[in-house]
C-alpha positions as CSV (number, residue, x, y, z in Angstrom):
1,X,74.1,334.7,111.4
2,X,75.6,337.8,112.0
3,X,77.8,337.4,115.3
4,X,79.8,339.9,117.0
5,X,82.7,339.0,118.4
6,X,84.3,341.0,120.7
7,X,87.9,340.3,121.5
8,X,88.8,340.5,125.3
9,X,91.8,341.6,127.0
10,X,93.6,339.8,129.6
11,X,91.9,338.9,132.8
12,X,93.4,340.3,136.0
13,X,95.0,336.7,137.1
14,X,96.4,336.0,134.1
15,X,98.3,339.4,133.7
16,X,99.6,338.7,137.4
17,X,100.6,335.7,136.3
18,X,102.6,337.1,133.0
19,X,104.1,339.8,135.2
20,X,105.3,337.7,137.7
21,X,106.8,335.5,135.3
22,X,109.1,338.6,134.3
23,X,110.2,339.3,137.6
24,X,111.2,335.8,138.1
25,X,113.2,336.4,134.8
26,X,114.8,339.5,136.1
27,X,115.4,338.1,139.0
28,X,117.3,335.2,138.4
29,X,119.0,337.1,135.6
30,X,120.0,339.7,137.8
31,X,121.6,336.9,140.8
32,X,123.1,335.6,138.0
33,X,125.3,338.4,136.8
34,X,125.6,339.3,140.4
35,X,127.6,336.5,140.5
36,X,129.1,336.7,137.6
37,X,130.8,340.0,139.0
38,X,131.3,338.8,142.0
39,X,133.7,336.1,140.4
40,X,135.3,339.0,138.0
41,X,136.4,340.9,141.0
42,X,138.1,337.9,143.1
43,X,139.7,337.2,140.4
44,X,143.8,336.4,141.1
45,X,145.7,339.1,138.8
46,X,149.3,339.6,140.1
47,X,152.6,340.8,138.6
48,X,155.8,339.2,138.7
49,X,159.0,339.2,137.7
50,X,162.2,336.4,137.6
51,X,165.6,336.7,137.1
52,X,167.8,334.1,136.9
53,X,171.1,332.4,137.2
54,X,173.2,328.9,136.9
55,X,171.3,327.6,139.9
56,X,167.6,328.4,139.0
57,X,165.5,331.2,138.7
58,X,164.2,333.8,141.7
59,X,160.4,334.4,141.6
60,X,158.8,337.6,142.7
61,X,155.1,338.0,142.4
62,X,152.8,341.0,144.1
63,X,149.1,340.2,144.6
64,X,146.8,342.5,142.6
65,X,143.7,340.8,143.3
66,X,142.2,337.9,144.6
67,X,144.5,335.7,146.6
68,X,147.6,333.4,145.5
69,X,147.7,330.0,146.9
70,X,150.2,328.2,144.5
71,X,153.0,329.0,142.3
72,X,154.9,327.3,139.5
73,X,157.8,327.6,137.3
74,X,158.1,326.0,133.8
75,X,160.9,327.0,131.8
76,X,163.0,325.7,129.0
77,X,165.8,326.6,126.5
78,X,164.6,328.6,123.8
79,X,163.3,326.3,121.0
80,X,162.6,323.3,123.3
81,X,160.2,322.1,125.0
82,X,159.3,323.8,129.1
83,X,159.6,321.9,131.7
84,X,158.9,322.4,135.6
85,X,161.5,323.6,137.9
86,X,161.8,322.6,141.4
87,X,160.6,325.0,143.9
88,X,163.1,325.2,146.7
89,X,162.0,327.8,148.8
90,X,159.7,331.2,149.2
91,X,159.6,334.5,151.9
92,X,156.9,337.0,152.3
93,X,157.8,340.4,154.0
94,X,155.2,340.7,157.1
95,X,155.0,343.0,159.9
96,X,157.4,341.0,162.1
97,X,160.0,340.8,159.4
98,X,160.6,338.3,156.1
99,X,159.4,335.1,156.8
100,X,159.6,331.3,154.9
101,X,156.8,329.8,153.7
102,X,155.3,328.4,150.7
103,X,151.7,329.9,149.5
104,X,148.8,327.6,150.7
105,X,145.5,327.7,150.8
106,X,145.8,328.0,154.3
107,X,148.2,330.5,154.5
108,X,147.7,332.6,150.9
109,X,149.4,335.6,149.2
110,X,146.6,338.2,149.5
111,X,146.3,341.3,148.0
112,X,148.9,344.2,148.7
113,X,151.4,341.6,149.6
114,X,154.1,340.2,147.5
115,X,156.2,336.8,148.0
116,X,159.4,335.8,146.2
117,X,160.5,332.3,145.3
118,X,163.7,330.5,144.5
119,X,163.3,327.9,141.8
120,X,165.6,325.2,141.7
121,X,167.4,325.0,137.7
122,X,170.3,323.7,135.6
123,X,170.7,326.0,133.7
124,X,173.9,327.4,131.5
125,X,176.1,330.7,131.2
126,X,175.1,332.7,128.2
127,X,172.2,331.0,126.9
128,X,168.7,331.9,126.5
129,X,165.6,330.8,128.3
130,X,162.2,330.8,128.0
131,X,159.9,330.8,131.6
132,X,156.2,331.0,132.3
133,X,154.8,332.0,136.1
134,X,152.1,329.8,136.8
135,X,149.8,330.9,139.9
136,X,146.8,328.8,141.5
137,X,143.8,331.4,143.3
138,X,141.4,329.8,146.2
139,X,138.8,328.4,143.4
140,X,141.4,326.0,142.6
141,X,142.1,327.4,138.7
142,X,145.7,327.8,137.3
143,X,146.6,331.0,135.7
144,X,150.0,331.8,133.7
145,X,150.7,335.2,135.3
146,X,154.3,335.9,133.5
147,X,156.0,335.0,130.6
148,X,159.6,335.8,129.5
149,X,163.1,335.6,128.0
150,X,166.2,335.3,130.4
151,X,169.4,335.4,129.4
152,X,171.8,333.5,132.1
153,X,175.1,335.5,133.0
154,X,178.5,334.2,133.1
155,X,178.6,334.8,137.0
């Protein structure tokens, strides 16, 4: 019994087949980190700075990226434990001039614009204090956006 067996390639369906299981691969690959990006770029990044004195702490905070639609204040002497402060009140420069407002997500701090806040505090001539600037974006995620050390003046 002396057989020859010849080995066959792939039939002409079933290489279709295999090659358009790779582009379903690549394609859904490729949506993915599509999206992925997409995220990455709408991402909130903003800077901001706070100053304080006896009465609280004023918040500034220009809009990088992505778009602002909360802010928060948590402070606390140094060595102790943060707690929130009270927001009182915020303005945004526009075109018709500086106008009140809380950010919202119907009324957010978008990119290129800034918005300053005054944060409502107890706080004590000559000592120390410990603040991080929490910011909310339009997906609904909280991200600290400032940290720092102020020191309260005797004024």
């Amino acid at each position: 019994m002396n057989q020859k067996t010849k080995l066959r390639g792939l039939t002409t369906v079933e290489a279709l087949l295999i090659a358009a299981g790779f582009i379903i691969v690549g394609v859904i690959g490729a949506l993915t980190f599509q999206q992925i990006g997409k995220s990455a770029s709408e991402a909130l990044r903003a800077n901001a700075i706070a100053t304080a004195d006896r009465g609280g702490f004023d918040v500034t905070v220009e809009v990088l990226n992505g778009k602002l639609t909360a802010i928060a204040l948590r402070y606390g002497e140094s060595g102790q434990a943060l707690q929130d402060a009270n927001l009182d009140n915020c303005w945004r420069a526009t075109a018709s001039g500086i106008t009140p407002g809380t950010p919202s997500s119907q009324n957010p701090v978008v990119a290129g614009q800034s918005i300053t806040c005054r944060f409502t505090a107890s706080l004590q001539s000559g000592r120390q204090y410990v603040y991080v600037i929490l910011a909310g974006d339009e997906s609904g995620k909280t991200v600290q956006i400032a940290k720092g050390v102020v020191t309260v003046g005797i004024s």
